[in-house]
C-alpha positions as CSV (number, residue, x, y, z in Angstrom):
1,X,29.6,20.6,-35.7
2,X,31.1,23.5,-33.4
3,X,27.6,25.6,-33.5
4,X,26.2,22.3,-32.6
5,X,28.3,21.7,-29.2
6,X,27.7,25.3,-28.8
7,X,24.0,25.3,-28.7
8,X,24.2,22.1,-26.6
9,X,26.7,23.8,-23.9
10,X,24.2,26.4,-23.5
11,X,21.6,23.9,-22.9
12,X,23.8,22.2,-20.2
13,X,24.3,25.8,-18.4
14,X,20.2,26.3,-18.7
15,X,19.4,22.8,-17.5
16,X,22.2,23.5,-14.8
17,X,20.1,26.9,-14.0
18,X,16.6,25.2,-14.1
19,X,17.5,22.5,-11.7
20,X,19.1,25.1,-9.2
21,X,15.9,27.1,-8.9
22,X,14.1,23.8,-8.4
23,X,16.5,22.4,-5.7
24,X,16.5,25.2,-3.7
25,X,12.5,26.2,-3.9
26,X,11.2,23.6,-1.6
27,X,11.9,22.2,1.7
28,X,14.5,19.2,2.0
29,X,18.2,19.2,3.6
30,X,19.4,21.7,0.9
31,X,18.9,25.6,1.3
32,X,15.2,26.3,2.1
33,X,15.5,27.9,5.6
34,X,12.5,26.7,6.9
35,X,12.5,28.5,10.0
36,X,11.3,32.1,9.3
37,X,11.2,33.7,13.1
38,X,14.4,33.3,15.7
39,X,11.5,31.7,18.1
40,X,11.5,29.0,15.6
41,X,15.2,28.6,14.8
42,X,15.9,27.8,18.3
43,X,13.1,25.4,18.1
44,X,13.7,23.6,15.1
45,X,10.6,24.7,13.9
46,X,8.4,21.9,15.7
47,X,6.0,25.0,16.2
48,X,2.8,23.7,14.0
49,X,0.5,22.9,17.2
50,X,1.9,25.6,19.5
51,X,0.6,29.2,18.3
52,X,2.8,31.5,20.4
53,X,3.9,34.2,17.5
54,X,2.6,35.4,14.4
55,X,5.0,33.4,12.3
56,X,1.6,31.0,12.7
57,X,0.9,32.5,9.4
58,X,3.2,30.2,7.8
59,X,3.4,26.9,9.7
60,X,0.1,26.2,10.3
61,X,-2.5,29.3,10.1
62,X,-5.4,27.9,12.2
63,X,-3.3,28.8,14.8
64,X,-4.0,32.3,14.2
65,X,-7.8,31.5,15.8
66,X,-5.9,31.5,19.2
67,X,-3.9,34.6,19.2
68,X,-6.3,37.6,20.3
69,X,-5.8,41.3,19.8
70,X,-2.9,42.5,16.8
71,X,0.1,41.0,16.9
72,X,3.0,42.1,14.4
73,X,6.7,40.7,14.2
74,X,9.4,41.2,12.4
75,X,13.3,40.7,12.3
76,X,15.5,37.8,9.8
77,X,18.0,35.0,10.1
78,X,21.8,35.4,9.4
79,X,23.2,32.3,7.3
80,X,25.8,31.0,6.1
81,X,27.0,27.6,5.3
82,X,30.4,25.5,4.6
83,X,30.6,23.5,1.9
84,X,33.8,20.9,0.7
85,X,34.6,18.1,-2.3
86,X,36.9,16.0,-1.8
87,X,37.5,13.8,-5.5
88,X,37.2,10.0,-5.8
89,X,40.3,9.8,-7.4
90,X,42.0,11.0,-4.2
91,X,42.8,14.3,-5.6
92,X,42.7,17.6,-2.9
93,X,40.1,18.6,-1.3
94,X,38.1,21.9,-2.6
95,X,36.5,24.6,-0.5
96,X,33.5,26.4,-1.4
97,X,33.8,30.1,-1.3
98,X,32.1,31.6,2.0
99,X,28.9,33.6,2.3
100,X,26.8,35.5,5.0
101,X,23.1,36.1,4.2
102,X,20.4,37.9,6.0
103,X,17.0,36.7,5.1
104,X,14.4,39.3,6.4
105,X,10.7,38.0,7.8
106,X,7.7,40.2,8.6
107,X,4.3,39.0,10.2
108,X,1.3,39.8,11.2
109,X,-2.2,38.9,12.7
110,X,-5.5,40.3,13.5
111,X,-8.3,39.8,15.3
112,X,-11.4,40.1,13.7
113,X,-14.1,38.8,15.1
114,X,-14.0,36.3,18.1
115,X,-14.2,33.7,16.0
116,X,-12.6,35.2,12.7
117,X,-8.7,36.0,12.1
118,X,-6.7,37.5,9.3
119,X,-2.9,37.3,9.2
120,X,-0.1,38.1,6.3
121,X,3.4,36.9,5.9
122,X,6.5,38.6,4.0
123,X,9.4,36.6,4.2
124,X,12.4,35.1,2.3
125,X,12.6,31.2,3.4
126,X,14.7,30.6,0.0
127,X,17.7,33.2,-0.5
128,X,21.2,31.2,-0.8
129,X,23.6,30.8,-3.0
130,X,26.5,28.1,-3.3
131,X,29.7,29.1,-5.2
132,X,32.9,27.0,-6.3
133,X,36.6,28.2,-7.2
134,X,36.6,29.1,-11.1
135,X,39.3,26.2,-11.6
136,X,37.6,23.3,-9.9
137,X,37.3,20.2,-12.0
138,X,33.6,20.4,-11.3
139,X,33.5,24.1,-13.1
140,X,31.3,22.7,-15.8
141,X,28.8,21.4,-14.0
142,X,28.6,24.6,-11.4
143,X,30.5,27.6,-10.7
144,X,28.0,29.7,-8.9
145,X,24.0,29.6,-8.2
146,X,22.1,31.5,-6.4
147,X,18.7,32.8,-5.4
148,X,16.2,35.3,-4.2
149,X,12.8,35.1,-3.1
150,X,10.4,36.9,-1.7
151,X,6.9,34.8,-0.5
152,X,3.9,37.1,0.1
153,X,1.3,34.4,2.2
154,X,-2.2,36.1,3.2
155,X,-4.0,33.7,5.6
156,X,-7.6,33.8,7.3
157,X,-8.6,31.3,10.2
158,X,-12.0,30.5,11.7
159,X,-12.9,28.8,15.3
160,X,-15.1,26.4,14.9
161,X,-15.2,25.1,18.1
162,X,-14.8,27.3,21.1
163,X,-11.0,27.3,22.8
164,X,-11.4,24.1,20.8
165,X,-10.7,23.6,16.8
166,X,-10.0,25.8,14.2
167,X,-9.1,26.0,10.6
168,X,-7.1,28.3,8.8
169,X,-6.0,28.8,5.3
170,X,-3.5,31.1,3.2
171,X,-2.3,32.1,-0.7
172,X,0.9,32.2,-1.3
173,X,2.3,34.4,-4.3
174,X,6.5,33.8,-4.8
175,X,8.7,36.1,-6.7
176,X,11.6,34.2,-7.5
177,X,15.2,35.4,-9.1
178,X,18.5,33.1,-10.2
179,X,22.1,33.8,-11.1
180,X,23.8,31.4,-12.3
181,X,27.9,30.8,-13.6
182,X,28.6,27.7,-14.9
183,X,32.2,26.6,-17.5
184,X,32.7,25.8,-20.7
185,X,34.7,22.9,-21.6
186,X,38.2,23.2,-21.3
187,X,38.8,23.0,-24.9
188,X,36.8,26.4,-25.5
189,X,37.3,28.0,-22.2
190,X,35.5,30.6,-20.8
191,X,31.7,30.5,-18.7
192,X,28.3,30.7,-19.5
193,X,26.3,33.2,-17.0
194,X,22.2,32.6,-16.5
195,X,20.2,34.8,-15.3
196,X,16.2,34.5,-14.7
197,X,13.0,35.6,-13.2
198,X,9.7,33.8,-12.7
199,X,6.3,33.8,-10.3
200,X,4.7,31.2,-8.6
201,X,1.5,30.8,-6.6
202,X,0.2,28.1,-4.5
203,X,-1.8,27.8,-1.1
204,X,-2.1,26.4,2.4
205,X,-4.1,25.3,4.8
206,X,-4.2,23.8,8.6
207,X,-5.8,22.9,11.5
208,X,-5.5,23.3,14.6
209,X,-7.3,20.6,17.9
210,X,-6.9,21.7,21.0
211,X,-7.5,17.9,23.0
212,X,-6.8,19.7,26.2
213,X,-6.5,23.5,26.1
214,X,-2.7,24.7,26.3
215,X,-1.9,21.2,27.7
216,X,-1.9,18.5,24.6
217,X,-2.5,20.0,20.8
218,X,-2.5,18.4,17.6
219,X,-2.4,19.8,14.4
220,X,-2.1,19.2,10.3
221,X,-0.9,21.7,8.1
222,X,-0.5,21.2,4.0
223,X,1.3,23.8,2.0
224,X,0.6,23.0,-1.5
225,X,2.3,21.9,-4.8
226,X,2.9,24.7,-7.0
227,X,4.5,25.3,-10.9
228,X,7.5,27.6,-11.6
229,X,7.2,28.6,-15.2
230,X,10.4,29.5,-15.8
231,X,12.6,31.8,-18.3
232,X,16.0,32.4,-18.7
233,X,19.1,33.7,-20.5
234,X,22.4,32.8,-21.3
235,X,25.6,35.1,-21.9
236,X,28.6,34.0,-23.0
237,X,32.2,34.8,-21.7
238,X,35.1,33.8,-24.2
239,X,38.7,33.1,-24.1
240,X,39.2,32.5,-27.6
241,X,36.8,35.4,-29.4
242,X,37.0,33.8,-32.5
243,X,34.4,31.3,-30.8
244,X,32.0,33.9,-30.4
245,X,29.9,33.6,-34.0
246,X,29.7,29.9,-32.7
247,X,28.8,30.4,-28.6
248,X,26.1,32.9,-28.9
249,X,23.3,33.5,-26.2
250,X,20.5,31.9,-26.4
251,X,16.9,31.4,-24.2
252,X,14.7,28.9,-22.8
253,X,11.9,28.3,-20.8
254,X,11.0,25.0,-17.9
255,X,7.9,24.2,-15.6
256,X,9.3,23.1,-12.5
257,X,6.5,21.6,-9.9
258,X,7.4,22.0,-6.2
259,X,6.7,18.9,-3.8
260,X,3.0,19.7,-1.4
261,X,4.4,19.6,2.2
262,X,2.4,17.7,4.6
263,X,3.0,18.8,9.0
264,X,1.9,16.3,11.4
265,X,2.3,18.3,14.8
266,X,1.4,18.1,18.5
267,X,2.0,20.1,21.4
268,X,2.3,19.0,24.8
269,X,2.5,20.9,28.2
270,X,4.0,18.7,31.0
271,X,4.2,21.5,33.7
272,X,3.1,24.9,33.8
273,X,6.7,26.3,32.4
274,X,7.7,23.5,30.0
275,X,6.2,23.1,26.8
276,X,7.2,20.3,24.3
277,X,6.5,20.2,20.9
278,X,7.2,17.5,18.2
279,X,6.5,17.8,14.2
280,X,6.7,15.3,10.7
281,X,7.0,16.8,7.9
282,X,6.4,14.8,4.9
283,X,7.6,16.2,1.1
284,X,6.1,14.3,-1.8
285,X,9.7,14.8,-4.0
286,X,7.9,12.0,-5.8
287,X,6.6,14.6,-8.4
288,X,10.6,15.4,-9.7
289,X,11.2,12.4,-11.5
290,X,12.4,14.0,-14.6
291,X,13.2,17.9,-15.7
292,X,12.3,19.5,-19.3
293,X,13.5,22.5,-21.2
294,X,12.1,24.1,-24.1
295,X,15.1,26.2,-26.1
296,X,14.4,29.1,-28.7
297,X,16.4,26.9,-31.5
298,X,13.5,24.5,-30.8
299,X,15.7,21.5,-29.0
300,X,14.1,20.0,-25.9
301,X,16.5,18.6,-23.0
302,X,15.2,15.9,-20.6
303,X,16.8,15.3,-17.5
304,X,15.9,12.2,-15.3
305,X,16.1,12.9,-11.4
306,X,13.9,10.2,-9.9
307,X,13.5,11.8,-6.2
308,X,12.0,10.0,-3.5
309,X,9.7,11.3,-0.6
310,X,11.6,12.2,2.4
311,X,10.3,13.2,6.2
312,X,11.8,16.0,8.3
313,X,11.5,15.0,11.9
314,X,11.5,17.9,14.8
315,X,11.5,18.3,18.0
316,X,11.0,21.0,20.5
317,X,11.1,22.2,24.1
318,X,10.3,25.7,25.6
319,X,10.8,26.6,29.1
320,X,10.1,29.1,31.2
321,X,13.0,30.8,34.0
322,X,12.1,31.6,37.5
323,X,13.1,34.7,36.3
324,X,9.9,36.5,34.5
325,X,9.5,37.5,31.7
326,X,12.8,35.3,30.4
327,X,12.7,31.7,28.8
328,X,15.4,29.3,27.1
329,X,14.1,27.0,24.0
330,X,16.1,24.0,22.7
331,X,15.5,21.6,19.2
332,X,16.7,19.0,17.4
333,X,16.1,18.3,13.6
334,X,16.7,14.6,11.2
335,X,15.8,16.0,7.4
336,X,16.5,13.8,5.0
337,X,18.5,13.6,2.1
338,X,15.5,13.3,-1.2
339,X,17.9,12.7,-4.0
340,X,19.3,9.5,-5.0
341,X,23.7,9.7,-5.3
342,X,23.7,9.0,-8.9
343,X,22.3,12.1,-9.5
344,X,24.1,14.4,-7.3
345,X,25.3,17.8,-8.2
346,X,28.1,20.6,-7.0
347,X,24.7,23.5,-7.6
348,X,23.0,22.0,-4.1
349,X,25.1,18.5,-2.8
350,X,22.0,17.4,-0.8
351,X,22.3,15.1,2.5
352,X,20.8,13.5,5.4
353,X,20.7,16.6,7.6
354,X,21.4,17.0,11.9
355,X,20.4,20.1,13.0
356,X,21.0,21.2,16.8
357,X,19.1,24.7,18.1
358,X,18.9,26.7,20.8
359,X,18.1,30.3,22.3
360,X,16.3,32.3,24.5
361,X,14.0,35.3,24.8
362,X,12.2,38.0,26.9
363,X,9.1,39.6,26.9
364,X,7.3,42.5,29.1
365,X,3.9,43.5,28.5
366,X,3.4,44.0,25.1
367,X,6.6,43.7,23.4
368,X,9.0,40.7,22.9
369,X,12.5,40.0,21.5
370,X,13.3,36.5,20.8
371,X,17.2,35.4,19.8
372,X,17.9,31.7,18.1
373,X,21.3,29.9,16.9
374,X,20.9,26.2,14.5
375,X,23.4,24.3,13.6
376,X,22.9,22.3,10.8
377,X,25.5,19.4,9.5
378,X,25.0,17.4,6.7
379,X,26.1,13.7,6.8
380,X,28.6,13.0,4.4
381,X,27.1,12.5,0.7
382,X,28.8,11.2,-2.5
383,X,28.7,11.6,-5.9
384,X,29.1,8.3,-7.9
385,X,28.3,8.1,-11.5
386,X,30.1,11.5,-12.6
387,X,26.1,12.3,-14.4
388,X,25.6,15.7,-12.8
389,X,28.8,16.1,-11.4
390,X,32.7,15.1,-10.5
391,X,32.5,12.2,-8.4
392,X,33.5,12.6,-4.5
393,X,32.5,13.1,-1.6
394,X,30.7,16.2,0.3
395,X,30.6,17.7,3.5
396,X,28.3,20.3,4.5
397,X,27.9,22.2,7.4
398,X,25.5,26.2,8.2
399,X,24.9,28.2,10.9
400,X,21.6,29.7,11.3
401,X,21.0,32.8,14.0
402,X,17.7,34.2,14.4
403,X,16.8,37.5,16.0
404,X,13.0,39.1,15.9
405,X,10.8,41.5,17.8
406,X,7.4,41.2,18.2
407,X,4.4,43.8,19.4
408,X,1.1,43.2,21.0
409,X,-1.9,45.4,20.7
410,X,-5.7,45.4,21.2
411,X,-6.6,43.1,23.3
412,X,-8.0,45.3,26.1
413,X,-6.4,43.7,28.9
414,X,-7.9,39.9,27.8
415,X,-4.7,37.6,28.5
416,X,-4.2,34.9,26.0
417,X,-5.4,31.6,27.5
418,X,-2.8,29.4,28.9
419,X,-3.5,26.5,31.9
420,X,-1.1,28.9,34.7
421,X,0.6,31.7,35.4
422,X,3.7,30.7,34.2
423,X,3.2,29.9,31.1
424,X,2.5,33.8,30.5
425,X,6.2,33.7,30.3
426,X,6.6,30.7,28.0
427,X,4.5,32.5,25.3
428,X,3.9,36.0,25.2
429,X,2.0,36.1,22.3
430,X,-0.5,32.7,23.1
């Protein structure tokens, strides 16, 4: 009966492990960091129909079609986030234990032809981790989880009418890592660590409709659905060893499937300095309604989730100082909250998500630095049937800051097209 409860504890820690690489893979109010440039932090990434830097490559790469000469950027966001339970049964509050990140981004387009672009993206939009005191009564749902990634995203873009439309599309290939520490129960004591690797691969694809040139754009960009097959390992950490015949590690393997990701933008230019930008995006979460794991010992564990599709709604302004060469960018985000509160866990406790951005940059000639600051708080969220978690209520609340450089090259002298003088200022790399 005890190797029984033993194999079935592991199975909780793996299950615990699987749905922490899927949580925090794909875009919702959890720990994607969907900005990947400080251009775009202090914009709240409402960027899709307003090609100014080569981070293009991974909102919406038909933009690339408008961005002449070779462009390169590079830089990362500093992150951290604050996270607090408070139990239903009025117990004290608990604090999550504090982390700073730095998530590195490098980009980079080129101009082919006229007509024909290339660009590549290296950057790490999903790199958190969330982590709980050892003695929490949560512990055996989640002590720790945390991930790496690294997203590799070669694009190519084609104008297809001149100054006009575009298209543009990209491959995506993700290396993905977890760490994860979750308790036994208190009757065995001790924790169970997971640790993992997998690959993924997927694609997207945009375009890009220039109504009136640098004055009104729209633009749809897809990023697709794409499987994690996933493996990982469990170790065991004892306080009675006389449990450890019974607790031994033990493997398994999940296929996770990450939501498509469908951006509705548009870009419009009210003045020669201002430019305004608003995007929709749209994350079919539909597709997680239930999570399945595979164990060596040949058990299979089925959890149901039952997400729903959620919209993330953005929007942007950009404008340009008398001063040239310098400009001040603002945003505001609503992401909401995809899963359901009977099925909320300590690993990621999702919300309905405000985020407030702003920052500034500089550019001369052919180089630019760009600095960006986000503040994102997530509305209060509870916990109610005790399923995946202790039941309470959490409160959320990260700090994004952005800082990138770009470089400009090749374009002999050809300045990128924008309606005035002034908006040479608003977007060095246009």
């Amino acid at each position: 009966m005890l190797q029984h409860k033993s194999r079935i504890f592991g199975f909780v820690a793996l299950l615990a492990l699987a749905q922490s690489v899927e949580v925090s893979e794909t875009h919702a109010s959890g720990f994607l960091v969907y900005e990947v440039s400080a251009a775009s932090v202090a914009k709240g990434s409402a960027v899709s129909a307003y090609p100014d830097e080569p981070s293009v490559v991974w909102y919406n790469p038909a933009g690339m079609s408008f961005m002449p000469g070779y462009r390169v950027q590079g830089g990362g966001i500093f992150a951290t986030a604050a996270n607090e339970f408070t139990p239903a049964d009025g117990g004290p509050k608990v604090d999550a234990v504090g982390h700073l990140f730095f998530l590195p981004q490098i980009f980079g387009t080129f101009e082919i032809f006229d007509w024909f672009h290339a660009g590549i993206g290296v950057c790490t939009p999903w790199g958190l981790a969330l982590e709980w005191p050892e003695d929490w009564e949560g512990r055996e749902f989640s002590i720790k989880s945390g991930i790496e990634t690294v997203v590799i995203n070669p694009s190519l873009s084609f104008e297809l009418w001149e100054d006009r439309l575009s298209i543009g599309g990209g491959f995506s290939v993700i290396r993905a890592t977890v760490d994860l520490t979750n308790g036994l129960p208190a009757a065995i004591g001790g924790t169970v660590r997971i640790g993992g690797a997998t690959w993924g691969y997927g694609g997207n694809a945009g375009i890009l409709f220039r109504i009136l040139p640098d004055t009104l754009h729209a633009a749809f960009a897809y990023r697709s659905r794409f499987t994690l097959s996933f493996e990982g390992k469990g170790d065991f950490t004892l306080e009675s060893p006389e449990l450890g015949q019974e607790l031994y590690d033990q493997g398994g393997d999940a296929e996770i499937t990450i939501p498509d990701i469908l951006t509705l933008g548009f870009m419009y230019a009210p003045t020669g300095n201002l430019v305004l930008g608003f995007d929709v995006n749209y994350i079919l979460w539909s597709v997680y309604d239930e999570l399945k794991i595979n164990f060596d010992s040949g058990v299979e564990e089925i959890s149901e989730r039952n997400w729903r599709n959620t919209a993330a709604f953005r929007l942007s302004a950009d404008y340009a100082l008398p001063v040239d060469g310098f400009k001040i960018r603002g945003g505001v985000v609503y992401d909401m909250n995809p899963s359901p509160k009977e099925y909320l866990a300590p690993d990621l406790p999702d919300a309905n998500r405000l985020d407030f951005s702003i920052g500034g940059g500089y550019q001369y000639d052919w180089f630019r630095a760009d600095l960006g600051y986000m503040l994102s708080w997530f509305l209060p969220t509870e916990s109610t049937t005790g399923q995946e978690g202790p039941e309470g209520e959490y409160n959320s609340m990260a700090h994004l800051i952005g800082i990138t450089v770009s470089f400009q090259f090749g374009t002999g002298g050809e300045e990128d097209p924008e309606p005035q003088p002034q908006l040479s200022s608003v977007a060095f790399l246009n």
